[in-house]
Residue frames as a rotation matrix with the C-alpha (Angstrom) as fourth column:
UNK 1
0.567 0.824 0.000 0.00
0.824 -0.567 0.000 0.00
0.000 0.000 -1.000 0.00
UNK 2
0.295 -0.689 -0.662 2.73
0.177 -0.642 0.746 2.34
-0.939 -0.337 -0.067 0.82
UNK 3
-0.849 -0.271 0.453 4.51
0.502 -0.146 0.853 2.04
-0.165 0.951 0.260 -3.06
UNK 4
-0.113 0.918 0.380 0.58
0.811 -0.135 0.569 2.72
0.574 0.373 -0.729 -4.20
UNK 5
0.696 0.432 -0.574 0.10
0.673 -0.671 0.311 5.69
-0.251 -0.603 -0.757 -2.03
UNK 6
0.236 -0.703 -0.671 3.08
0.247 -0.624 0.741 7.00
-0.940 -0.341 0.026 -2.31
UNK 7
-0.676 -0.389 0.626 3.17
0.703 -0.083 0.706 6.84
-0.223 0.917 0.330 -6.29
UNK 8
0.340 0.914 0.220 -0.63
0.897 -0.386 0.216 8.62
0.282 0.124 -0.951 -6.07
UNK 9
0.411 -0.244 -0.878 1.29
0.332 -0.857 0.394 11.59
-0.849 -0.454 -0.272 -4.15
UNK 10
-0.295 -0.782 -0.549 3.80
0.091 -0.595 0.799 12.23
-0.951 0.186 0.247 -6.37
UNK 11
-0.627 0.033 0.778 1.58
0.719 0.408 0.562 12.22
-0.299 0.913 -0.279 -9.48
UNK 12
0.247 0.875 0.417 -0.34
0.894 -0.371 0.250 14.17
0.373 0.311 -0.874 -8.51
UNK 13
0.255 -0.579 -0.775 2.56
0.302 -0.713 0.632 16.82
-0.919 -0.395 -0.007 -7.22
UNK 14
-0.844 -0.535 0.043 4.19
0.286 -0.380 0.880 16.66
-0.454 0.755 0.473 -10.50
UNK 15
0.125 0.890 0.438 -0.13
0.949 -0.236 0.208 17.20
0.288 0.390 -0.874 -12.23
UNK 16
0.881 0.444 -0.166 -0.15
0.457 -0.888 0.054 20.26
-0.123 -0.123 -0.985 -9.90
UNK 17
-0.330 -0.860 -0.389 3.88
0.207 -0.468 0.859 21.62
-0.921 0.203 0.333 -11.09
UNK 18
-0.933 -0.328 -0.146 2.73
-0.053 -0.277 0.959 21.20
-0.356 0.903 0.241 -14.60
UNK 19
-0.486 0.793 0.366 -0.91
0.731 0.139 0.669 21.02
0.480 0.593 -0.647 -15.79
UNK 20
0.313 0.730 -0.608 -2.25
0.921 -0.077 0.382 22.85
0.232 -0.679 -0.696 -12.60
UNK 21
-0.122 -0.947 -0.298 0.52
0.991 -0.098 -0.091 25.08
0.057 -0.306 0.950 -12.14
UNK 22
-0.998 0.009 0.055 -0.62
-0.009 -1.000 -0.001 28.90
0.055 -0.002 0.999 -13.15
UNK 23
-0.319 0.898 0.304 -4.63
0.634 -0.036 0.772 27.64
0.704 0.439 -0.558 -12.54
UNK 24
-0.730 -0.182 0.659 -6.50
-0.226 -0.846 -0.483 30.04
0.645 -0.502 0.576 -10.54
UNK 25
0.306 0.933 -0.189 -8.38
-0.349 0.294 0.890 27.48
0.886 -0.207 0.416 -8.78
UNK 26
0.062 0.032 -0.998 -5.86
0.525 0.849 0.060 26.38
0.849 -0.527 0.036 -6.77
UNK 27
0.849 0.159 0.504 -5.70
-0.304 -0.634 0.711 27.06
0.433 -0.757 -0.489 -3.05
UNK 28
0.388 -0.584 0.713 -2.31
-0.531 -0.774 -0.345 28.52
0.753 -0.245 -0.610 -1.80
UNK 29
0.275 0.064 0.959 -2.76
-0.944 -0.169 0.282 27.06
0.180 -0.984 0.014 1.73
UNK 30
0.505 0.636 0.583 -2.61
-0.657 0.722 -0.219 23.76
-0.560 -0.272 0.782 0.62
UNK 31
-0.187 -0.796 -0.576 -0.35
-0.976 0.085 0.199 20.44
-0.110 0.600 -0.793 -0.78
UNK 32
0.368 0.379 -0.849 -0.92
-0.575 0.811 0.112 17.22
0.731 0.447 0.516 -2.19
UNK 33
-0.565 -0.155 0.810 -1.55
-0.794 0.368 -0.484 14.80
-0.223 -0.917 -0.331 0.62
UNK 34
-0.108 0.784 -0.612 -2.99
-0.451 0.510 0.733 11.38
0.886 0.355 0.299 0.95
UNK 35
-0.573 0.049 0.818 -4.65
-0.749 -0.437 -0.498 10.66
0.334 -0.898 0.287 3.72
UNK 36
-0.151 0.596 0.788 -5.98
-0.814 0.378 -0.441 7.82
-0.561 -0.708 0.429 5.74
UNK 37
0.276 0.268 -0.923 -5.68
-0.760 0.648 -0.040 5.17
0.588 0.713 0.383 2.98
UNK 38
-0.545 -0.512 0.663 -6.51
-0.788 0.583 -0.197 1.58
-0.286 -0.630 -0.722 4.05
UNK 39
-0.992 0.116 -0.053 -7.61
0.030 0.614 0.789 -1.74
0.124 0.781 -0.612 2.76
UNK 40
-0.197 0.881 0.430 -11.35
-0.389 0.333 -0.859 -2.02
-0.900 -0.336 0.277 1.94
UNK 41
0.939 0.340 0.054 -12.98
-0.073 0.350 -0.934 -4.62
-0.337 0.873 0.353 -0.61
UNK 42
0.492 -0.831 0.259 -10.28
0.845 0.527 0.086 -5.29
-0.208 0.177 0.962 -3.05
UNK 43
0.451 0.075 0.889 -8.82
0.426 -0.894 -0.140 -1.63
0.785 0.442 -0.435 -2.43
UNK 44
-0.861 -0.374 -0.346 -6.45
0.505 -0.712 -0.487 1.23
-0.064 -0.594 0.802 -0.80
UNK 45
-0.037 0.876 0.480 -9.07
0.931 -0.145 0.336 3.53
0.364 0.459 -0.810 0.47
UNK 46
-0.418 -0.180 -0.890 -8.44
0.470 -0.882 -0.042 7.43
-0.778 -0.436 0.453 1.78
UNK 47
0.748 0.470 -0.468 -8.41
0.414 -0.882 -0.224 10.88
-0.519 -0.026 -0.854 0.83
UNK 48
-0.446 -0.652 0.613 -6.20
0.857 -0.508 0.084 12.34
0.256 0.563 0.786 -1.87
UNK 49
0.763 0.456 -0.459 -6.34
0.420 -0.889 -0.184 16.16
-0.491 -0.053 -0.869 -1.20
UNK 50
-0.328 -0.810 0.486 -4.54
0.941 -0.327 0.088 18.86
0.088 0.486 0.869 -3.37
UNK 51
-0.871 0.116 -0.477 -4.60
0.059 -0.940 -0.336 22.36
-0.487 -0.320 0.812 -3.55
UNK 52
-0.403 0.782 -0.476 -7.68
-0.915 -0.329 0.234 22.55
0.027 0.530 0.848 -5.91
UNK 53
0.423 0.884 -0.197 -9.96
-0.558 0.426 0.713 19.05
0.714 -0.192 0.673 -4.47
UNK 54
-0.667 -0.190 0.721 -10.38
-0.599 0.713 -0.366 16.59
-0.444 -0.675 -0.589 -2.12
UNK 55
0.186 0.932 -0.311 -11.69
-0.938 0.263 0.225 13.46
0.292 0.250 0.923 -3.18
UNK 56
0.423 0.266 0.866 -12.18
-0.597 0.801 0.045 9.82
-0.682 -0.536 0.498 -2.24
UNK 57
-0.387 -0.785 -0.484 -9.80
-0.920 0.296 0.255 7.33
-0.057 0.544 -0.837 -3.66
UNK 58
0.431 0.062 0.900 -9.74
-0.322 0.942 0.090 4.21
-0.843 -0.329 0.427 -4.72
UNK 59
-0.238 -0.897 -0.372 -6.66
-0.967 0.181 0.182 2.43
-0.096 0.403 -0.910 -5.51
UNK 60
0.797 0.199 -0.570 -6.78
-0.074 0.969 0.234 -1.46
0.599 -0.145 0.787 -6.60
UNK 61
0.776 -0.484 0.404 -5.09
-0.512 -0.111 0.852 -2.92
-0.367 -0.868 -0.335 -3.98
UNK 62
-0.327 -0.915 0.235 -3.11
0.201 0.176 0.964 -5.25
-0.924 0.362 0.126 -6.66
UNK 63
-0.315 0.287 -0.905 -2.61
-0.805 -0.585 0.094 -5.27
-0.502 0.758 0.416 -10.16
UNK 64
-0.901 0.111 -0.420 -5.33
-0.201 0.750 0.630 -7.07
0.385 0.652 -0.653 -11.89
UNK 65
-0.969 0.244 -0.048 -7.41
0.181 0.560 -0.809 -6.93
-0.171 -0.792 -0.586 -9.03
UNK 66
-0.170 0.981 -0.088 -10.78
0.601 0.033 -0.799 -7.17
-0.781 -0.189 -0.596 -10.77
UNK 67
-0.265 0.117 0.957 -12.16
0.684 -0.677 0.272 -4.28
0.680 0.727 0.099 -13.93
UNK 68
-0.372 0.304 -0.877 -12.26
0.375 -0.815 -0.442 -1.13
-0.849 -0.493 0.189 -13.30
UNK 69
0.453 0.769 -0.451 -14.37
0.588 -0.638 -0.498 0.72
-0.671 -0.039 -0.741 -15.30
UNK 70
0.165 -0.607 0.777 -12.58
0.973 -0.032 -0.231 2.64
0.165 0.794 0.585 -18.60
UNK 71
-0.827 -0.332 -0.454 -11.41
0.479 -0.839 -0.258 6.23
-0.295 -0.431 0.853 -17.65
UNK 72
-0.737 0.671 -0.077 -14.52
-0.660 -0.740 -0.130 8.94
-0.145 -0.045 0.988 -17.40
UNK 73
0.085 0.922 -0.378 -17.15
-0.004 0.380 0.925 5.89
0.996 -0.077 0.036 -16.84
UNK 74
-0.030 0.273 0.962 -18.76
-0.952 -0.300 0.055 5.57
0.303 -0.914 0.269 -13.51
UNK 75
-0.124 0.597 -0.792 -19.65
0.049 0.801 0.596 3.23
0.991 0.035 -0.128 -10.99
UNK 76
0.313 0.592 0.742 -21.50
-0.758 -0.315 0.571 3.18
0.572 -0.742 0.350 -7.33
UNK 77
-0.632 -0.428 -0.646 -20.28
0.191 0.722 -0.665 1.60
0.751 -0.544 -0.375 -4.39
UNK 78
0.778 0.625 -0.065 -22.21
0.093 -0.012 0.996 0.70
0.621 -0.781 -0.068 -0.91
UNK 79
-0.733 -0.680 -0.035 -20.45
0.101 -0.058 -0.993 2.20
0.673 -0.731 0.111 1.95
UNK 80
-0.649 0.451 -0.613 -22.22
0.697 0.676 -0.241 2.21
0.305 -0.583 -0.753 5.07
UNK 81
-0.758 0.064 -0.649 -23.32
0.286 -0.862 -0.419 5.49
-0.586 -0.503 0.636 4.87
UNK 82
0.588 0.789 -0.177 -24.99
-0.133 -0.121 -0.984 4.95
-0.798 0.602 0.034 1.87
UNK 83
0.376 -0.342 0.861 -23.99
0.927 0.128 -0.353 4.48
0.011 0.931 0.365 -2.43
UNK 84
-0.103 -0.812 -0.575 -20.99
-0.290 -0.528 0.798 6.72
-0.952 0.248 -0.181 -3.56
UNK 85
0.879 -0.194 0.436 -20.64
0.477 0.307 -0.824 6.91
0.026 0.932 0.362 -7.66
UNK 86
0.358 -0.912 -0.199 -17.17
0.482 -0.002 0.876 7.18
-0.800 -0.409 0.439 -8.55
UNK 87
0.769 0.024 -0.639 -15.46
-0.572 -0.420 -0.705 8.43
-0.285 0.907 -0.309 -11.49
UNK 88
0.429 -0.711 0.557 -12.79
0.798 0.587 0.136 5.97
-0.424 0.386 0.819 -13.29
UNK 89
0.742 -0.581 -0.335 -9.25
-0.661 -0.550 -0.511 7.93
0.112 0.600 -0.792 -14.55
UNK 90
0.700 -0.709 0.078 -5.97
0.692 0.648 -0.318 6.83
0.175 0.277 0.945 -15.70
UNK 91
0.586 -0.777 -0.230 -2.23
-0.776 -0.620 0.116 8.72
-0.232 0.111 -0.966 -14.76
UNK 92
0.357 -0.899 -0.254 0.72
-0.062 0.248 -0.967 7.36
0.932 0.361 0.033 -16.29
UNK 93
-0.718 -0.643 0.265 2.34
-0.446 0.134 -0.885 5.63
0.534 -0.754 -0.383 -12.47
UNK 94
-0.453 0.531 0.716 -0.65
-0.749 0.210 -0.629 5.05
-0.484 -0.821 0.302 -10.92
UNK 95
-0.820 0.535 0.202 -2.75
0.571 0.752 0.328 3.08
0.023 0.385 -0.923 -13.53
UNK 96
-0.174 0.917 0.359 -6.77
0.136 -0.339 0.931 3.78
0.975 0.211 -0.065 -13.27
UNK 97
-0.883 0.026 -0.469 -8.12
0.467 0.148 -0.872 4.40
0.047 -0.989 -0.143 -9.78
UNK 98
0.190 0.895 0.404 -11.69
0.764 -0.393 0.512 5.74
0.617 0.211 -0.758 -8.99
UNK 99
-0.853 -0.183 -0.488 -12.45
0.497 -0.569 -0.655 8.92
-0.158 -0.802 0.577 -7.09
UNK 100
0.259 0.963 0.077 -15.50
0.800 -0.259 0.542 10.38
0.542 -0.078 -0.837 -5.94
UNK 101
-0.683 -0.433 0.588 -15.23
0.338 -0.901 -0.271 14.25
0.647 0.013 0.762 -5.15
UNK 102
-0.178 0.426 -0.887 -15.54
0.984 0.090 -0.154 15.22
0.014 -0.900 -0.435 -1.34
UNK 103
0.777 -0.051 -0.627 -14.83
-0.002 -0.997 0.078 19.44
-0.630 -0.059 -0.775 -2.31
UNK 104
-0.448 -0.642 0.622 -13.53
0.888 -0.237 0.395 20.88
-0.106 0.729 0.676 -5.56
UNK 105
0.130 -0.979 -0.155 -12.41
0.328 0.190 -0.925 23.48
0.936 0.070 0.346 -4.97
UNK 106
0.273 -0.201 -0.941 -10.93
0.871 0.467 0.153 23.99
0.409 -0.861 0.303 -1.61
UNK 107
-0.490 -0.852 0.182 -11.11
0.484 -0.440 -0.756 27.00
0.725 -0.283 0.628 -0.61
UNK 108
0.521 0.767 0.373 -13.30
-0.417 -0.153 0.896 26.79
0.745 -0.623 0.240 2.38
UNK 109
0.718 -0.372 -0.589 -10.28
0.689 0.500 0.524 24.98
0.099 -0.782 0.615 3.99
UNK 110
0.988 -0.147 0.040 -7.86
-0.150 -0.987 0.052 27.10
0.032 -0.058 -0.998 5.13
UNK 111
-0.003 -0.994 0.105 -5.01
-0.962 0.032 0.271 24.87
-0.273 -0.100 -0.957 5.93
UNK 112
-0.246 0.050 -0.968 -3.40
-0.392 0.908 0.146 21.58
0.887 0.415 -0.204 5.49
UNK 113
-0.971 0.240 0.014 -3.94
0.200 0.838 -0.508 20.23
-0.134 -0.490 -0.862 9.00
UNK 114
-0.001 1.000 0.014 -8.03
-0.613 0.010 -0.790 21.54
-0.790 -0.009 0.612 8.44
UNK 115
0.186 0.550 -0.814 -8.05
-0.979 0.179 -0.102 20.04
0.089 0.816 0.571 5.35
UNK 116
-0.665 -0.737 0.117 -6.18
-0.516 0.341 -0.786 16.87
0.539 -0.583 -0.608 7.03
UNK 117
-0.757 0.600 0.258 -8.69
-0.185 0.181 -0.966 16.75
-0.627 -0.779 -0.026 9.68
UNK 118
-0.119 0.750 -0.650 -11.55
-0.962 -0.249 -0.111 16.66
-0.245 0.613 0.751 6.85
UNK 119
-0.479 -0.420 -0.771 -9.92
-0.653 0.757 -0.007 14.08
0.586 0.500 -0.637 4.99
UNK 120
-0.939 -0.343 -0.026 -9.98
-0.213 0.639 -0.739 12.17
0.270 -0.688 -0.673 8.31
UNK 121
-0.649 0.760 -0.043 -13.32
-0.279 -0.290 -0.915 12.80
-0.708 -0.582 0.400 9.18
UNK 122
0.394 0.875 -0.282 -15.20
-0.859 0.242 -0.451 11.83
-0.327 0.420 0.847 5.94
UNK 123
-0.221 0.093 -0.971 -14.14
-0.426 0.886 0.182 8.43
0.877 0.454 -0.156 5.78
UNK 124
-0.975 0.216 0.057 -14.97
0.097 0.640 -0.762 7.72
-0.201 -0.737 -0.645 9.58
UNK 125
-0.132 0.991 0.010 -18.60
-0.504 -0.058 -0.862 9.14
-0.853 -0.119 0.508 8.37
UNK 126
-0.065 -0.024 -0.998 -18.69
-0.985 0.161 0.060 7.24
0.160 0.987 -0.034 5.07
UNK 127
-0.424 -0.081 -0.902 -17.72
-0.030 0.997 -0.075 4.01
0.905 -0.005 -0.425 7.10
UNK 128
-0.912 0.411 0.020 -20.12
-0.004 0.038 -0.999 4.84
-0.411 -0.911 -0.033 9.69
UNK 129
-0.324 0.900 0.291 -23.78
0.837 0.129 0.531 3.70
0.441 0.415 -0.796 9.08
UNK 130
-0.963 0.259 -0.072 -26.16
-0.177 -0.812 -0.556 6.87
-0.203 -0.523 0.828 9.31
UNK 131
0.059 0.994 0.087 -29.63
0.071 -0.091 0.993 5.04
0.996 -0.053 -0.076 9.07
UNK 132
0.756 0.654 0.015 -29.33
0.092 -0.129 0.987 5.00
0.648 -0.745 -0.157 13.16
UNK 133
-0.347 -0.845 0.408 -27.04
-0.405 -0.257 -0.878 6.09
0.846 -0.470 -0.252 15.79
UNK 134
0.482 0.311 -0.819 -26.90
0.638 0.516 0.572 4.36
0.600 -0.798 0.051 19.22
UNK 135
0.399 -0.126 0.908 -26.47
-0.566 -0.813 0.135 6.76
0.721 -0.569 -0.396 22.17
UNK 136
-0.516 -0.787 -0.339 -25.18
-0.396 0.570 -0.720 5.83
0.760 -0.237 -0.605 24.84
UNK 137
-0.295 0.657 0.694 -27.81
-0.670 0.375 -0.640 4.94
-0.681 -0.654 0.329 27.12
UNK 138
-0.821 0.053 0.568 -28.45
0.252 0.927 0.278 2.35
-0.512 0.371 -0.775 23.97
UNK 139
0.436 0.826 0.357 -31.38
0.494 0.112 -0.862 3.27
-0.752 0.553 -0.359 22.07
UNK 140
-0.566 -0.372 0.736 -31.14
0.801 -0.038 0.597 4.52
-0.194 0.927 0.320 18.29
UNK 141
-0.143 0.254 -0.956 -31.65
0.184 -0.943 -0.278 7.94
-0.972 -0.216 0.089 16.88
UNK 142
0.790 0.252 0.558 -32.79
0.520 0.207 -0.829 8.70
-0.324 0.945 0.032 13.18
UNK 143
-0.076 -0.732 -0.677 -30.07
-0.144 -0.664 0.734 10.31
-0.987 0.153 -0.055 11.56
UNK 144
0.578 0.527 -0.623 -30.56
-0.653 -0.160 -0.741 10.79
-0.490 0.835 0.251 7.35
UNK 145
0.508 -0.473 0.720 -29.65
0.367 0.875 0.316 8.31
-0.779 0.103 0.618 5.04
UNK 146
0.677 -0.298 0.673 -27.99
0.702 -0.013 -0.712 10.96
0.221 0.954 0.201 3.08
UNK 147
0.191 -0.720 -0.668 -24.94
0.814 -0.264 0.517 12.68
-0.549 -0.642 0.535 3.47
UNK 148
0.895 0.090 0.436 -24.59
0.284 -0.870 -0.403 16.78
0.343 0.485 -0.805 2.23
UNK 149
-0.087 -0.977 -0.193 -21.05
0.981 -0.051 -0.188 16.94
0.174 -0.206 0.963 1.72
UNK 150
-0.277 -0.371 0.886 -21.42
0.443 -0.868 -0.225 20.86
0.853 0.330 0.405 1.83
UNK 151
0.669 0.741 -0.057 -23.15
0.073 0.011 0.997 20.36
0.740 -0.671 -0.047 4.93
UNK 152
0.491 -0.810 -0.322 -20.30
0.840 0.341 0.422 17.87
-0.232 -0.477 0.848 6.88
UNK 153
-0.129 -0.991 0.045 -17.96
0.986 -0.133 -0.096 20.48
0.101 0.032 0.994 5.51
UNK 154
0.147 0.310 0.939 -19.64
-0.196 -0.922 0.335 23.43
0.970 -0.233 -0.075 6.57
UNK 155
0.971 0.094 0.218 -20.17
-0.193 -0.221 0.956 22.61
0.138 -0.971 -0.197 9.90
UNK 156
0.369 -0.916 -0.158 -16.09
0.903 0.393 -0.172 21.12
0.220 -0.080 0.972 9.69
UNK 157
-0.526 -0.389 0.756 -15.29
0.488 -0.866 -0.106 24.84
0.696 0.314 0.646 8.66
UNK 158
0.329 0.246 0.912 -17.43
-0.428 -0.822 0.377 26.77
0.842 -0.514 -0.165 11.27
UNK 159
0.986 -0.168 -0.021 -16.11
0.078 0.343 0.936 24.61
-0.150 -0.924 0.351 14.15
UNK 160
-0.185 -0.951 -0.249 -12.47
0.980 -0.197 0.023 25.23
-0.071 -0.239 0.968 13.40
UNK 161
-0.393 0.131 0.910 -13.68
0.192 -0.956 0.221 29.10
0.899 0.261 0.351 12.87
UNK 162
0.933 0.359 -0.030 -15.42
-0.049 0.209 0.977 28.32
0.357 -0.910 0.212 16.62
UNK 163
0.587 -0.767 -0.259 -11.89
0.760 0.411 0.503 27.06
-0.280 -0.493 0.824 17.79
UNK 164
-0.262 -0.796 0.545 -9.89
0.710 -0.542 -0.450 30.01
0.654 0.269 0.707 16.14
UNK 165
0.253 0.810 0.529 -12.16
0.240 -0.582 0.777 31.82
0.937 -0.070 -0.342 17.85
UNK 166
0.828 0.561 0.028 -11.69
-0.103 0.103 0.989 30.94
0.552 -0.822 0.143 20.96
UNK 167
0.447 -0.872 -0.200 -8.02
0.877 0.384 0.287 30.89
-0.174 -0.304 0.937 20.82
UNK 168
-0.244 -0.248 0.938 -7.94
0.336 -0.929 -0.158 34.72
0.910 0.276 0.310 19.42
UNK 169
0.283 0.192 0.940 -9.98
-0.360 -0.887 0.289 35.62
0.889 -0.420 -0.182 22.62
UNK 170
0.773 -0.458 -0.439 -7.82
0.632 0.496 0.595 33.25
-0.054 -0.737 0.673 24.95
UNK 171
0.080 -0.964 0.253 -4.77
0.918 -0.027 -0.396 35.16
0.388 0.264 0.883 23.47
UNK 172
-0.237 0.047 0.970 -6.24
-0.048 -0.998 0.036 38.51
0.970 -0.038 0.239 24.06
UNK 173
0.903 0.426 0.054 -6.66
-0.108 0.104 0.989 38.04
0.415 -0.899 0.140 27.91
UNK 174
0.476 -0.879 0.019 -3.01
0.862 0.462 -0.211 37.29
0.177 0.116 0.977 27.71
């Protein structure tokens, strides 16, 4: 998984030196990172973030392992949160890999550890079932079977804005 992860970085460093390089989409604050990849199904799953998206990966975990799809066709996986549709591409190192797009473009994060923390966060909710939550006293709450990425990453983005907060007027009391 490492070799595979680590080839997915640097492709997509050298994409944003030379294809990406003078766009004005990208965000500044931010550097190609993969994040949280680990085996699911016959797959590396994580978070590939760059300056200009973040999206859900999937790497085969070997080669051969199964068809993917022909670059720009789709297909839908069940995650416990509910059906994800991917997109199928090809880079020259990596091979094909799917990715389903968590925030293009990124500039609602501000840094890499927020965007980091994101990353992290939508695959524990992706691989967390949201038809019912158990509380801790044990009974189950409704909770939607759909997920509004602009939602999750709104409220991501006003709680670290909550936490800067609160560390601007900790400082000032200083």
């Amino acid at each position: 998984m490492t070799k595979a992860v680590g080839e997915l970085e640097s492709c997509f460093r050298q994409i944003q030196q030379q294809r990406m390089r003078d766009m004005p989409i990208l965000n500044k604050a931010l550097q190609v990172a993969a994040v949280g990849f680990h085996p699911w199904r016959e797959f590396w799953m994580g978070v590939l973030i760059t300056p200009w998206f973040a999206n859900l990966v999937l790497l085969p975990a070997a080669a051969g392992a199964g068809t993917l799809p022909a670059p720009g066709s789709s297909a839908s996986f069940a995650f416990p949160a509910g059906r994800f549709t991917f997109i199928s591409a090809r880079e020259a190192g990596i091979g094909t890999f799917l990715s389903c797009s968590l925030l293009s473009p990124v500039f609602e994060l501000r840094t890499q550890q927020q965007a980091e923390e994101m990353a992290r966060e939508a695959i524990r909710t992706i691989m967390r079932s949201h038809t019912a939550n158990r509380s801790d006293n044990g009974t189950h709450d409704a909770v939607p079977d759909k997920i509004s990425r602009r939602r999750f990453l709104a409220r991501l983005a006003a709680s670290d804005t909550d936490a800067a907060a609160t560390a601007d007027k900790r400082s000032d009391r200083l």
